[in-house]
C-alpha positions as CSV (number, residue, x, y, z in Angstrom):
1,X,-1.9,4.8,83.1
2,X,0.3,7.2,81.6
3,X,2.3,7.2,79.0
4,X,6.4,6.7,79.4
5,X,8.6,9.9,78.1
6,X,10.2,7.5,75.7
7,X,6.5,6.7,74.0
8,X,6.0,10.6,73.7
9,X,9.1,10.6,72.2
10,X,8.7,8.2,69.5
11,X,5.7,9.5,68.4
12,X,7.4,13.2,68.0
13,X,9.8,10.9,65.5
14,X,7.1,9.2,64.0
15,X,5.6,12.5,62.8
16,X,7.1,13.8,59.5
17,X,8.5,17.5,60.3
18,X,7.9,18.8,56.8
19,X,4.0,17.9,57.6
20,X,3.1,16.4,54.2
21,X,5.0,13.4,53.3
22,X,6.8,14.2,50.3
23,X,7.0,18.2,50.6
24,X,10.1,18.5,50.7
25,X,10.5,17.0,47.1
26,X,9.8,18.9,43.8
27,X,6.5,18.4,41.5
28,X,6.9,18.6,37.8
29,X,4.1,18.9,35.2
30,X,6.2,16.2,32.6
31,X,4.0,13.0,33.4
32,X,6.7,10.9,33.3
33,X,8.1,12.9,36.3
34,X,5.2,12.9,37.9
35,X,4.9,9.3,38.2
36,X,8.3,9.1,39.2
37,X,7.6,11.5,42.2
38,X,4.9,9.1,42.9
39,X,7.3,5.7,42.9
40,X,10.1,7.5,43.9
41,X,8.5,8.5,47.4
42,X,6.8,5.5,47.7
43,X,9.4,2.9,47.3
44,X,13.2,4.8,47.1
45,X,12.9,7.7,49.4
46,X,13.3,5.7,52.8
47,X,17.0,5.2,51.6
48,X,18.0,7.6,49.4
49,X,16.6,10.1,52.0
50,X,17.7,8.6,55.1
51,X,20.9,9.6,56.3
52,X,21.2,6.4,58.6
53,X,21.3,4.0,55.3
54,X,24.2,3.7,53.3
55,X,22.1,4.6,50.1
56,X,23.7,7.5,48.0
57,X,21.5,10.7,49.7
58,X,19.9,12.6,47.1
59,X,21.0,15.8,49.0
60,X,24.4,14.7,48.0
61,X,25.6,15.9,44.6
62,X,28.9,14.3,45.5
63,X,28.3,11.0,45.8
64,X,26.0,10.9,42.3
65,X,28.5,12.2,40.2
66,X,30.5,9.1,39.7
67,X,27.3,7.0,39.1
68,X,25.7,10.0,36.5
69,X,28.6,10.1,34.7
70,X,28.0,5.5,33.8
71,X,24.9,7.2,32.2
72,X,21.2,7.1,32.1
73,X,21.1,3.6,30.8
74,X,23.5,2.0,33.5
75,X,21.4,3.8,36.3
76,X,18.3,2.1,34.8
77,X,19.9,-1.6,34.9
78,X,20.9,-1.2,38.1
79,X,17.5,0.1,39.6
80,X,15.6,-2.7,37.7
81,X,18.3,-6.0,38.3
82,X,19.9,-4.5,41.4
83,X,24.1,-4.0,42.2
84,X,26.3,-4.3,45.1
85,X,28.7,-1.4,44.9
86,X,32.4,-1.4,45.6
87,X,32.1,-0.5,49.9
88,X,29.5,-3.7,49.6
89,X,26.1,-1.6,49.5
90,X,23.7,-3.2,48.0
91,X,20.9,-1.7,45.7
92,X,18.0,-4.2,45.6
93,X,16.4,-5.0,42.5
94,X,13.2,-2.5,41.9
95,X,14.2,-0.9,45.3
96,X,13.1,-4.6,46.9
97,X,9.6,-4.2,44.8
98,X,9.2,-6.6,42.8
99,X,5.4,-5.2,42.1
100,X,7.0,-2.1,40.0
101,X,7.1,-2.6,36.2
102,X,10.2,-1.6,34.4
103,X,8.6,1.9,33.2
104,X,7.6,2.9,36.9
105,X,11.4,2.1,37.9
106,X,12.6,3.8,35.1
107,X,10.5,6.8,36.1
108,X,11.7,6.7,39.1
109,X,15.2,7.4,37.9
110,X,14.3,9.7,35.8
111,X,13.1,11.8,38.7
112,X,16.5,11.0,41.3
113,X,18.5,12.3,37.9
114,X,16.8,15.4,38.4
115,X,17.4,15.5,41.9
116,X,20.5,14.8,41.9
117,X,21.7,16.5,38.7
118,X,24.0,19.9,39.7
């Protein structure tokens, strides 16, 4: 049997275009960065890259300036207990893993700051 144009189309979404998952998303040498990365693409990246979610994008320099300017420390709280913001969005606690340890959210962070930072 073959296959329906709308099954050849999903799979032409389900391939990522930048080949590599996670290409499109700087390495650093700091170690605490690296790990970040690491979290940060496994566990944040499905929102905060995804233009269909109401997740702040981290393409969007706009929409972290409010939320840098609370500070490191605020960013961190929120990551690890979670927050429902203002519109209703809501930020789950350790991006809805409750596996991650406070350091590998905390990393994570760390490495959206730098994203995000102008």
């Amino acid at each position: 049997m073959k296959p329906s144009r709308w099954a050849a189309l999903l799979t032409l979404v389900a391939v990522p275009a930048a080949g590599e998952p996670g290409a499109a998303y700087p390495e650093f040498d700091d170690p605490q960065l690296r790990l970040g990365r690491a979290v940060w693409l496994a566990n944040c990246r499905d929102c905060h890259a995804n233009p269909l979610s109401d997740a702040p994008q981290v393409k969007d320099k706009a929409a972290w300036a409010a939320r840098l300017a609370k500070g490191r420390d605020t960013l961190y709280v929120h990551a690890l207990v979670g927050f429902i913001g203002p519109a209703g969005t809501e930020m789950p606690p350790r991006g809805g893993n409750a596996s991650l340890t406070d350091a590998e959210v905390r990393a994570a962070v760390d490495y959206m700051i730098i994203l995000v930072t102008p």
